[in-house]
TORKOL-4160 file (C-alpha; in steps of 0.2 Angstrom, whole numbers, padded with zeros to 4 digits, m for minus):
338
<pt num="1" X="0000" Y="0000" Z="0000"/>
<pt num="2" X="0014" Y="0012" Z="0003"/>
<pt num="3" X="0022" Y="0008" Z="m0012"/>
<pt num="4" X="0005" Y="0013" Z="m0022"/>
<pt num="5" X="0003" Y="0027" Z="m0012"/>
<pt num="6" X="0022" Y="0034" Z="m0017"/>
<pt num="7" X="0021" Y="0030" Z="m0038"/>
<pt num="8" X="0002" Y="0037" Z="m0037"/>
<pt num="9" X="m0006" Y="0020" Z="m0041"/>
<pt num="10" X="m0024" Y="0021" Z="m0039"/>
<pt num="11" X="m0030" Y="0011" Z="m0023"/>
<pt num="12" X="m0043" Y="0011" Z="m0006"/>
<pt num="13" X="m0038" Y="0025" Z="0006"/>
<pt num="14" X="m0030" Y="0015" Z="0021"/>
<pt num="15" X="m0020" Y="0015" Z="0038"/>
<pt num="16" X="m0008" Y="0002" Z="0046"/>
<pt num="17" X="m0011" Y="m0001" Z="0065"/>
<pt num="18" X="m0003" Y="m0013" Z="0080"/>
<pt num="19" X="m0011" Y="m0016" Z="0096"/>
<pt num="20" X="m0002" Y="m0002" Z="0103"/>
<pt num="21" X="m0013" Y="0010" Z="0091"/>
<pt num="22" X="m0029" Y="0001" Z="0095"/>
<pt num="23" X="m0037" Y="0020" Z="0098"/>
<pt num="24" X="m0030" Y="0028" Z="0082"/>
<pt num="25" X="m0037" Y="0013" Z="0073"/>
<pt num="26" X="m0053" Y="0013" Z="0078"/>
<pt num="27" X="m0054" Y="0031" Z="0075"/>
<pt num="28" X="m0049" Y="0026" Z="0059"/>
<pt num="29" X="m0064" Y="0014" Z="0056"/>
<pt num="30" X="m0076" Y="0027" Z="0060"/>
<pt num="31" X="m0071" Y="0040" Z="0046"/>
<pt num="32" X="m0077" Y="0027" Z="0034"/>
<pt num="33" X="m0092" Y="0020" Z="0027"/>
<pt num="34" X="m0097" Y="0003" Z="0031"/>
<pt num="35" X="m0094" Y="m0011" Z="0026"/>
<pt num="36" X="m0076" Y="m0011" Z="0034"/>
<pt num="37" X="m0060" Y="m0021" Z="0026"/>
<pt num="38" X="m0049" Y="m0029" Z="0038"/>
<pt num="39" X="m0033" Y="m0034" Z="0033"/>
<pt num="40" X="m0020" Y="m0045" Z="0042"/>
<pt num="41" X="m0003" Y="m0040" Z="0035"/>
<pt num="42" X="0005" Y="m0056" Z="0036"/>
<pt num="43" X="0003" Y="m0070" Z="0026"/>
<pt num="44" X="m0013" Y="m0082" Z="0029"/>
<pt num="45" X="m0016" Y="m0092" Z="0015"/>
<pt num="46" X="m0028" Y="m0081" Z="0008"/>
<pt num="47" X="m0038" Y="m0080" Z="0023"/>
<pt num="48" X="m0032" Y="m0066" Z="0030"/>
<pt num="49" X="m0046" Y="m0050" Z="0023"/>
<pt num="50" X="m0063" Y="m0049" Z="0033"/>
<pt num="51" X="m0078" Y="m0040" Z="0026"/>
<pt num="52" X="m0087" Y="m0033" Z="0042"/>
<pt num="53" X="m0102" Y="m0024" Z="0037"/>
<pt num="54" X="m0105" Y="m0013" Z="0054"/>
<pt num="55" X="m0095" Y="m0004" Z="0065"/>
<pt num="56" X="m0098" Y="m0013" Z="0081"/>
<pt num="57" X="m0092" Y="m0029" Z="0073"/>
<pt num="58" X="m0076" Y="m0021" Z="0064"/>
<pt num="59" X="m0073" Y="m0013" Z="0079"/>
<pt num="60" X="m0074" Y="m0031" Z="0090"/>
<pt num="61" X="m0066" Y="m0043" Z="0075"/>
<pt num="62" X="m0052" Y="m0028" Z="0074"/>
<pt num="63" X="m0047" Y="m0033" Z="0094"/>
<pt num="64" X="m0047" Y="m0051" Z="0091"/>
<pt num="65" X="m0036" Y="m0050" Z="0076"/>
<pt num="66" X="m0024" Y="m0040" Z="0087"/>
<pt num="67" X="m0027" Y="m0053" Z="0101"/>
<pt num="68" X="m0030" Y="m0038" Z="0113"/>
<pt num="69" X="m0045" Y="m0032" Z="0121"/>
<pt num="70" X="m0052" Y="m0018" Z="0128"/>
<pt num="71" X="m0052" Y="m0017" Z="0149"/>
<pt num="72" X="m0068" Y="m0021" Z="0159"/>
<pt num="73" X="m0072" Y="m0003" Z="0162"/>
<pt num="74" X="m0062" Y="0006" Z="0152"/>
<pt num="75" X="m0070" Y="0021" Z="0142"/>
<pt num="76" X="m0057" Y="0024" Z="0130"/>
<pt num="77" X="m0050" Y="0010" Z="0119"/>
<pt num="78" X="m0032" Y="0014" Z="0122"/>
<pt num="79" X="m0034" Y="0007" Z="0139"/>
<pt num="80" X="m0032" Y="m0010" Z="0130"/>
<pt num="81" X="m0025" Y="m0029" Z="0141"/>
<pt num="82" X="m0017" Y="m0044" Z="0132"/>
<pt num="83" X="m0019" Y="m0059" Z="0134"/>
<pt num="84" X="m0031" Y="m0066" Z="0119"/>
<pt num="85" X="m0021" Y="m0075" Z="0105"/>
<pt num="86" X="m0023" Y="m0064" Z="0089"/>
<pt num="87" X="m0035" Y="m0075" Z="0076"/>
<pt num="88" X="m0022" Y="m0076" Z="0062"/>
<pt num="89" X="m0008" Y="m0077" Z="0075"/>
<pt num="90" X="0008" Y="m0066" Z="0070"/>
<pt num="91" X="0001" Y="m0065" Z="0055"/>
<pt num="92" X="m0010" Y="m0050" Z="0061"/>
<pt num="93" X="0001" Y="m0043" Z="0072"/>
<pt num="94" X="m0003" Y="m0028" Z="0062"/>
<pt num="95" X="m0020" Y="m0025" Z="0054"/>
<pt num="96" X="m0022" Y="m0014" Z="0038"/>
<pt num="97" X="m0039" Y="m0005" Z="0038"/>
<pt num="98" X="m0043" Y="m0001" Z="0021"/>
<pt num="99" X="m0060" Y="0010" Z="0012"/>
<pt num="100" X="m0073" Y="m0004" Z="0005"/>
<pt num="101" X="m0071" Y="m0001" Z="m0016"/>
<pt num="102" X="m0087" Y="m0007" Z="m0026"/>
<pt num="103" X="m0088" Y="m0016" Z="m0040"/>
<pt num="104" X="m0082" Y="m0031" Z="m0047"/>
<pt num="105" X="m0065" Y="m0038" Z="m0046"/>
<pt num="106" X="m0053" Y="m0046" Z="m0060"/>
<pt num="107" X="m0035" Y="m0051" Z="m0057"/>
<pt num="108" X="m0022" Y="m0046" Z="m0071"/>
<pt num="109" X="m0004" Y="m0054" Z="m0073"/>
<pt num="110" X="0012" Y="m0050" Z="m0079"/>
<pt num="111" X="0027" Y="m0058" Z="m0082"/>
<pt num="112" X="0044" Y="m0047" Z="m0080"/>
<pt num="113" X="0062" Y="m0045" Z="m0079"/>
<pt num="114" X="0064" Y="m0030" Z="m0071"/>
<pt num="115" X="0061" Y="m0018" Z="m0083"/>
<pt num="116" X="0048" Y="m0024" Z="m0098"/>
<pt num="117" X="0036" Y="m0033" Z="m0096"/>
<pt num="118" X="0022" Y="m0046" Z="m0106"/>
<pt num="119" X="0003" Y="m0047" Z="m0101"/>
<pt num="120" X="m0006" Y="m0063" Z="m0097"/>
<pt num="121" X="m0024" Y="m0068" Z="m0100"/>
<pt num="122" X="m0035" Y="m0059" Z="m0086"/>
<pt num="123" X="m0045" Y="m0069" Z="m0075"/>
<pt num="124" X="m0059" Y="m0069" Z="m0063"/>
<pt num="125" X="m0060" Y="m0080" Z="m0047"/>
<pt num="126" X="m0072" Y="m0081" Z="m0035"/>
<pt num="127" X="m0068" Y="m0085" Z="m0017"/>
<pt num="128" X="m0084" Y="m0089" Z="m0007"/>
<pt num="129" X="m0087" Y="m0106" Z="m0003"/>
<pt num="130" X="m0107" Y="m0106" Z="m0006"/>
<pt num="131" X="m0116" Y="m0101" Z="m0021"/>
<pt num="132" X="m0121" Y="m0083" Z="m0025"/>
<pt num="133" X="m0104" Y="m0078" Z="m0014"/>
<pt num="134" X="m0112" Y="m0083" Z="0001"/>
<pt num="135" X="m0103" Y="m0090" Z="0017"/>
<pt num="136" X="m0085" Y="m0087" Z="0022"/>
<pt num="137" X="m0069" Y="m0085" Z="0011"/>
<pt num="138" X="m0060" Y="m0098" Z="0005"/>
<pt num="139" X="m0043" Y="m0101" Z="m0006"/>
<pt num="140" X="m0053" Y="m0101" Z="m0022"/>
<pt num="141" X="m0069" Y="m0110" Z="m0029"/>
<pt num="142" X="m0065" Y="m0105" Z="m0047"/>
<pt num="143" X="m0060" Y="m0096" Z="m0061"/>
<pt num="144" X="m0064" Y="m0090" Z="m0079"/>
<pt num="145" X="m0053" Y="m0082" Z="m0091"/>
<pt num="146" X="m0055" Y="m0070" Z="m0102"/>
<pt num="147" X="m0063" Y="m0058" Z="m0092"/>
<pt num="148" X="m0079" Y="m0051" Z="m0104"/>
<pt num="149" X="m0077" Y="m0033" Z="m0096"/>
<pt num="150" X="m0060" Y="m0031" Z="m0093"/>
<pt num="151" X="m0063" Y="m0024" Z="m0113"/>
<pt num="152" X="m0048" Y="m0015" Z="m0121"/>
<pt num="153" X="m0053" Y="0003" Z="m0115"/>
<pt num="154" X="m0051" Y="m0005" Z="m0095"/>
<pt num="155" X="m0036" Y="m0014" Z="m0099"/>
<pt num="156" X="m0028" Y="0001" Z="m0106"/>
<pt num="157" X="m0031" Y="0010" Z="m0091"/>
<pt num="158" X="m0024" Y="m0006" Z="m0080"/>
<pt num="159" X="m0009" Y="m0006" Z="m0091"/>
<pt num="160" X="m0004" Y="0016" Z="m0089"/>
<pt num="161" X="m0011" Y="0018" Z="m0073"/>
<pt num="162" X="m0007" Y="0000" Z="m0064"/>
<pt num="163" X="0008" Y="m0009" Z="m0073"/>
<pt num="164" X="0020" Y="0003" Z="m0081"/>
<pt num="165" X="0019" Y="0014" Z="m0065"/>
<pt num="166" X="0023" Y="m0003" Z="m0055"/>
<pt num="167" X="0037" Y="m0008" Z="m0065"/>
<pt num="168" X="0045" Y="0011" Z="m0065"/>
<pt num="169" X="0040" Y="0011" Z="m0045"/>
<pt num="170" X="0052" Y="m0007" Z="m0043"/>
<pt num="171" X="0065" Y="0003" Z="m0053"/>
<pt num="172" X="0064" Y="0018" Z="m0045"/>
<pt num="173" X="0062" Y="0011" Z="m0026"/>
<pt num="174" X="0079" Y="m0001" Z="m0030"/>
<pt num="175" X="0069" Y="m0017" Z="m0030"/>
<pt num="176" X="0077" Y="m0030" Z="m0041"/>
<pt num="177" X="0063" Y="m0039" Z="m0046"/>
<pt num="178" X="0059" Y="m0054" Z="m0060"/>
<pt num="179" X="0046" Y="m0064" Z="m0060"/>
<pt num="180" X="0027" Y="m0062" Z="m0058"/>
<pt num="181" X="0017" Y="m0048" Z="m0054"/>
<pt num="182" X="m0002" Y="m0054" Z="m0048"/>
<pt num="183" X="m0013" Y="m0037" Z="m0048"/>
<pt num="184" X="m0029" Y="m0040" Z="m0041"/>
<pt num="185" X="m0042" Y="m0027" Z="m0045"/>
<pt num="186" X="m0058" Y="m0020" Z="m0042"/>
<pt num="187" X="m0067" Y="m0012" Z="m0058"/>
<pt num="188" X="m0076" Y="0004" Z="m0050"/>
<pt num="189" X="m0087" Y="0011" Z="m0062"/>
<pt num="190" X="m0074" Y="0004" Z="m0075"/>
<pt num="191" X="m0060" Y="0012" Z="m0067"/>
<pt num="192" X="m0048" Y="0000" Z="m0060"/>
<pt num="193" X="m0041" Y="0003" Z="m0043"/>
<pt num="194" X="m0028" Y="m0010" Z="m0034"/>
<pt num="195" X="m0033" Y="m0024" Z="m0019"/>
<pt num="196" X="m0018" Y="m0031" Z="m0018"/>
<pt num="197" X="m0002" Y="m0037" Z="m0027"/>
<pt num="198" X="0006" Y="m0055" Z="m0025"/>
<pt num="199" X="0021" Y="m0059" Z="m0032"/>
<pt num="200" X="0017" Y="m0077" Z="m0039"/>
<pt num="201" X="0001" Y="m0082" Z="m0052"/>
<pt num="202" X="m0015" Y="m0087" Z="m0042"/>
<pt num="203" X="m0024" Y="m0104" Z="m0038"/>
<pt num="204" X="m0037" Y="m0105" Z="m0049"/>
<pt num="205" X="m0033" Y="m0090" Z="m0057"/>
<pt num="206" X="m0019" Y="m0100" Z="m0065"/>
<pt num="207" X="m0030" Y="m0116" Z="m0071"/>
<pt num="208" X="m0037" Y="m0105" Z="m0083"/>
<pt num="209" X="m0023" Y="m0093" Z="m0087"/>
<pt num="210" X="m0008" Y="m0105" Z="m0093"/>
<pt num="211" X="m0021" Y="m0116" Z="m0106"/>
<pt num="212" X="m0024" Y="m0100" Z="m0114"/>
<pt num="213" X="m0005" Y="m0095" Z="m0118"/>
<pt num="214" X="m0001" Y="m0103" Z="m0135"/>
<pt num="215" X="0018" Y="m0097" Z="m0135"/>
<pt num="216" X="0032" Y="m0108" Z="m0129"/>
<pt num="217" X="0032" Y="m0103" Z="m0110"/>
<pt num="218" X="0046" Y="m0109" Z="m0105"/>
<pt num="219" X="0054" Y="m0096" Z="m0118"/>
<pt num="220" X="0048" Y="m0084" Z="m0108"/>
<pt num="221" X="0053" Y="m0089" Z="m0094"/>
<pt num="222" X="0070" Y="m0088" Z="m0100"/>
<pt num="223" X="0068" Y="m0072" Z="m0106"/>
<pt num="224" X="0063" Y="m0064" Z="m0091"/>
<pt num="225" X="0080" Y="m0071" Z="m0082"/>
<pt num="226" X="0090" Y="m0063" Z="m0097"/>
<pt num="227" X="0084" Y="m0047" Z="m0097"/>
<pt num="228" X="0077" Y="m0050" Z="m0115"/>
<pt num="229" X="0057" Y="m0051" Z="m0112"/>
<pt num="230" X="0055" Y="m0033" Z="m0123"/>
<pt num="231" X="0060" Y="m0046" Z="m0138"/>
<pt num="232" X="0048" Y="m0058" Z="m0136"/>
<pt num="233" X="0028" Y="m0057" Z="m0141"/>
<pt num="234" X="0016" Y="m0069" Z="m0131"/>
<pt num="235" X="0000" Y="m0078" Z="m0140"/>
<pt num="236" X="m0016" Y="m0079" Z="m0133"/>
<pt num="237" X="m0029" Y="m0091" Z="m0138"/>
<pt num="238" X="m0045" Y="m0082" Z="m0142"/>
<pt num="239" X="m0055" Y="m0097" Z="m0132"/>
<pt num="240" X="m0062" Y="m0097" Z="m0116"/>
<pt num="241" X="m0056" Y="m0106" Z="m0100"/>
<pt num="242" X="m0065" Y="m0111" Z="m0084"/>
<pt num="243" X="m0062" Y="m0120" Z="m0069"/>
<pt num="244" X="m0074" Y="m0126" Z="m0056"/>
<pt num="245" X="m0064" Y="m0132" Z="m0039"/>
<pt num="246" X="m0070" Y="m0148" Z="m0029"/>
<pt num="247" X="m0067" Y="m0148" Z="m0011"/>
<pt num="248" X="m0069" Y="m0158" Z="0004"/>
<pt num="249" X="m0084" Y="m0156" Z="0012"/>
<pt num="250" X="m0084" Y="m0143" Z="0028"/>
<pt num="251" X="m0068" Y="m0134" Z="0020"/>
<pt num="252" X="m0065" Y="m0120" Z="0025"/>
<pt num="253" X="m0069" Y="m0126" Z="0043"/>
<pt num="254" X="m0065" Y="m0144" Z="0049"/>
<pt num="255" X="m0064" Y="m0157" Z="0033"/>
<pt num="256" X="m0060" Y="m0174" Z="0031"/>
<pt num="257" X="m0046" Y="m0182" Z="0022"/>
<pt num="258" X="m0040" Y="m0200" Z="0015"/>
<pt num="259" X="m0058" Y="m0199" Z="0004"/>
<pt num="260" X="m0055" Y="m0211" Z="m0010"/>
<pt num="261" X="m0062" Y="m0207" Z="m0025"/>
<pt num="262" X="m0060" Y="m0211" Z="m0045"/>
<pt num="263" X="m0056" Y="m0200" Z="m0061"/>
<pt num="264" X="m0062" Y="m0204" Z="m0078"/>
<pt num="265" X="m0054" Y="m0218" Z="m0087"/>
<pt num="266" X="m0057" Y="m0221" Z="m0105"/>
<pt num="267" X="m0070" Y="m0206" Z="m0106"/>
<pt num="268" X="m0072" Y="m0193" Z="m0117"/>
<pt num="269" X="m0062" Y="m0179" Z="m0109"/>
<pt num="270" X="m0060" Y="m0167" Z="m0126"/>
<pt num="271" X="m0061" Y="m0150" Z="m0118"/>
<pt num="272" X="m0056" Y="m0155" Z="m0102"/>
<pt num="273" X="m0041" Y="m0155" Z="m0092"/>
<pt num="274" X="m0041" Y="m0161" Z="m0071"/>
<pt num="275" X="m0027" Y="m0150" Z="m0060"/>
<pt num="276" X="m0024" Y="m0159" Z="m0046"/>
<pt num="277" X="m0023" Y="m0148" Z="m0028"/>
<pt num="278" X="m0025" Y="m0159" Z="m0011"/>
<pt num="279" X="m0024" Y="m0178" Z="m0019"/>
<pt num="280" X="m0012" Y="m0192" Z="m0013"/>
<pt num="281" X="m0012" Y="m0210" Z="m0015"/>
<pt num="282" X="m0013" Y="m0224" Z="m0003"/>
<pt num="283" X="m0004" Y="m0241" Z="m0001"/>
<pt num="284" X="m0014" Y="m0249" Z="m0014"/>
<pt num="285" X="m0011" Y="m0233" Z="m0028"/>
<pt num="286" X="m0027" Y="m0227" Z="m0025"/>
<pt num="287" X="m0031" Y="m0209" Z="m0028"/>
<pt num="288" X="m0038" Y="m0203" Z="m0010"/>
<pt num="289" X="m0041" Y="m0182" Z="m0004"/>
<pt num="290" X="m0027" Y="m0175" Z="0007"/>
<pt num="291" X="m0032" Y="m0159" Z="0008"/>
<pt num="292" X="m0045" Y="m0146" Z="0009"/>
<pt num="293" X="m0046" Y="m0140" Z="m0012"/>
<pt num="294" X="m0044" Y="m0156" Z="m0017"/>
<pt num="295" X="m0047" Y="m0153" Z="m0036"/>
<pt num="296" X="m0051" Y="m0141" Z="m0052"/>
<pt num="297" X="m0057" Y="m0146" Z="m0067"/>
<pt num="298" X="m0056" Y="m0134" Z="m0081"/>
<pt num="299" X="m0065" Y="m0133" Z="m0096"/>
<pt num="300" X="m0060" Y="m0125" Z="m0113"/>
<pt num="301" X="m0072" Y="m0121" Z="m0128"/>
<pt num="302" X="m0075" Y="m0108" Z="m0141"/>
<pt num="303" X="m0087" Y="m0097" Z="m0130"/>
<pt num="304" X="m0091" Y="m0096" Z="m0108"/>
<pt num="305" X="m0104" Y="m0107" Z="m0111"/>
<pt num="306" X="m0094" Y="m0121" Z="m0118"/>
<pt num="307" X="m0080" Y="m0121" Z="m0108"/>
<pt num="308" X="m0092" Y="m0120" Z="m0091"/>
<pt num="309" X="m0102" Y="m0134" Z="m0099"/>
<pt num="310" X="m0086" Y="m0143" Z="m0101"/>
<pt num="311" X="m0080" Y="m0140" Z="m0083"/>
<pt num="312" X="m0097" Y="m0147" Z="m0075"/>
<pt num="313" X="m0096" Y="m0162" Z="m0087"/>
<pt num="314" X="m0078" Y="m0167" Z="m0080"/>
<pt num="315" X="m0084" Y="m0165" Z="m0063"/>
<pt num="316" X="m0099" Y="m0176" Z="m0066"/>
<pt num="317" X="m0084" Y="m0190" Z="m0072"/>
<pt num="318" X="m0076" Y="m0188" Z="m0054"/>
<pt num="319" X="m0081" Y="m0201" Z="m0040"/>
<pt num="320" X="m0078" Y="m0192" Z="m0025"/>
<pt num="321" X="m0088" Y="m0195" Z="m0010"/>
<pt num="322" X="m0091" Y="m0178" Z="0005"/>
<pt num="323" X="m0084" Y="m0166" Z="m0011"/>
<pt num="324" X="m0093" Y="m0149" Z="m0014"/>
<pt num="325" X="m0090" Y="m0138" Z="m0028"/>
<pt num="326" X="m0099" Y="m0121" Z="m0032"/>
<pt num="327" X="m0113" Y="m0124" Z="m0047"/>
<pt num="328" X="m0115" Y="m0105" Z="m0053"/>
<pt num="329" X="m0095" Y="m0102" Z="m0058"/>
<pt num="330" X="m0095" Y="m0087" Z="m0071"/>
<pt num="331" X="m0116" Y="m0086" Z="m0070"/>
<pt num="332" X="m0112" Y="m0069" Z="m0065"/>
<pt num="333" X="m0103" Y="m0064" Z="m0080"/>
<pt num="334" X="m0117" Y="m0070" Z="m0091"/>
<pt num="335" X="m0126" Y="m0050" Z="m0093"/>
<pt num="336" X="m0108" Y="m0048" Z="m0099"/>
<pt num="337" X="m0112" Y="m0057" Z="m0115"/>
<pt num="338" X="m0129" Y="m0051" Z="m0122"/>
């Protein structure tokens, strides 16, 4: 956030508090509007935002993310006693309090070497574990890619008001940087503002970003550890991807593990490719779960509606007892296309 805020990179207005500035922080909640984003600045495995949507309960989630609680009787918040373990452990140590943007999010990739730069196929997630986004967030439920309105006017302004200032900013600030730059957007009004960044691709933004690259990645990869990515031009298939994630069931909470469960064999799977997540196999080389997003099935096809249609059909091919997946991935989208 700091580093948005010195290369005047559009973003939510936001503060940085410990639970020494419990006061200051909540003084900071109350000159927003609800509903209030709390972030924990350390890593959580994508777990670590909360949407609160009144002040009371950002005020109260805001102490138990700083493990630190106000004293019986106190009547200022500064008077604060420890002793509560903070929810995302050292991992919220420090909470980022941020303005709630509006609108709809997309993420954007690039691939760098320091100094230029090549763009990836956009994608769109979506991190609720129910349908509808309803119920709490989760490491991702699926995907689609391309995005239908991150249309060339957005993506122009992605690309001078978002990338080129962040690739100056690395150079400018004496980062040394190749690699992946994940930008995770919110479209306002169709002006793009910046979430977050992450300095990898995303899971399962990347199940529907990599089968629409036509060019030789691994060129590209080399290019970006050679300085020489301004020489190269990257192919993007004009299809459409999706991905629908099978989970365990009761992930994001308590789940089981050790399911068995059988892929397709000797089935049509044209259009459909199975990325593999939380899978293992036992003593007898049996395909079993081991972890909480077990699987994503993407699809491929000419327009959404095939390559959804081809998602759901490899996921009806999958034996896999207590699973879940979403059934509306990328309905959302579809006002997008008329």
């Amino acid at each position: 956030k700091g580093f948005m805020q010195r290369h005047g990179i559009p973003t939510a207005r936001y503060q940085t508090f410990d639970a020494r500035h419990l006061q200051e922080a909540i003084s900071f909640l109350r000159t927003l509007q609800p509903p209030y984003v709390l972030k924990a600045d350390g890593l959580c495995a994508g777990k670590g935002v909360l949407i609160l949507p009144t002040l009371d309960e950002a005020t109260a989630t805001l102490q138990d993310m700083l493990g630190v609680t106000v004293a019986q009787g106190a009547d200022v918040p500064s008077e604060t006693v420890a002793g509560a373990t903070p929810m995302f452990g050292s991992a919220s140590s420090r909470v980022v309090i941020e303005e709630f943007l509006s609108g709809i999010e997309c993420s954007v990739f690039v691939l760098t070497d320091g100094a230029h730069y090549q763009v990836l196929p956009e994608a769109k997630d979506y991190k609720r574990i129910g349908d509808n986004d309803e119920g709490p967030n989760t490491g991702g439920m699926g995907a689609v890619s391309p995005v239908p309105f991150a249309d060339k006017q957005f993506m122009q302004k992605v690309e001078e008001r978002i990338i080129r200032p962040t690739i100056d900013g690395l150079q400018a600030d004496g980062i040394d940087y190749c690699g992946f730059i994940f930008f995770g957007l919110m479209n306002t009004d169709g002006e793009p503002y910046v979430i977050e960044y992450n300095v990898r691709m995303g899971d399962p933004e990347t199940e529907v970003v990599m089968p629409r690259i036509e060019s030789d990645f691994v060129e590209l990869l080399d290019a970006a550890t050679t300085g020489t990515l301004a020489q190269k031009q990257i192919k993007i298939s004009a299809d459409t991807c999706t991905t629908v994630v099978m989970v365990s069931e009761g992930y994001p909470g308590k789940y089981s593990k050790g399911v068995r469960m059988q892929l397709p064999a000797n089935k049509d799977l044209t259009g459909i490719r199975i990325f593999h997540a939380g899978t293992a196999t036992d003593e007898n080389g049996q395909t079993i779960s081991a972890g909480g997003r077990v699987l994503a099935v993407s699809g491929r096809g000419r327009t959404k509606d095939e390559a959804i249609a081809n998602s759901y059909r490899g996921v009806g091919m999958v034996s896999f007892p207590h699973s879940f997946y979403r059934r509306d991935i990328s309905k959302d989208l579809d006002k997008y296309y008329k």
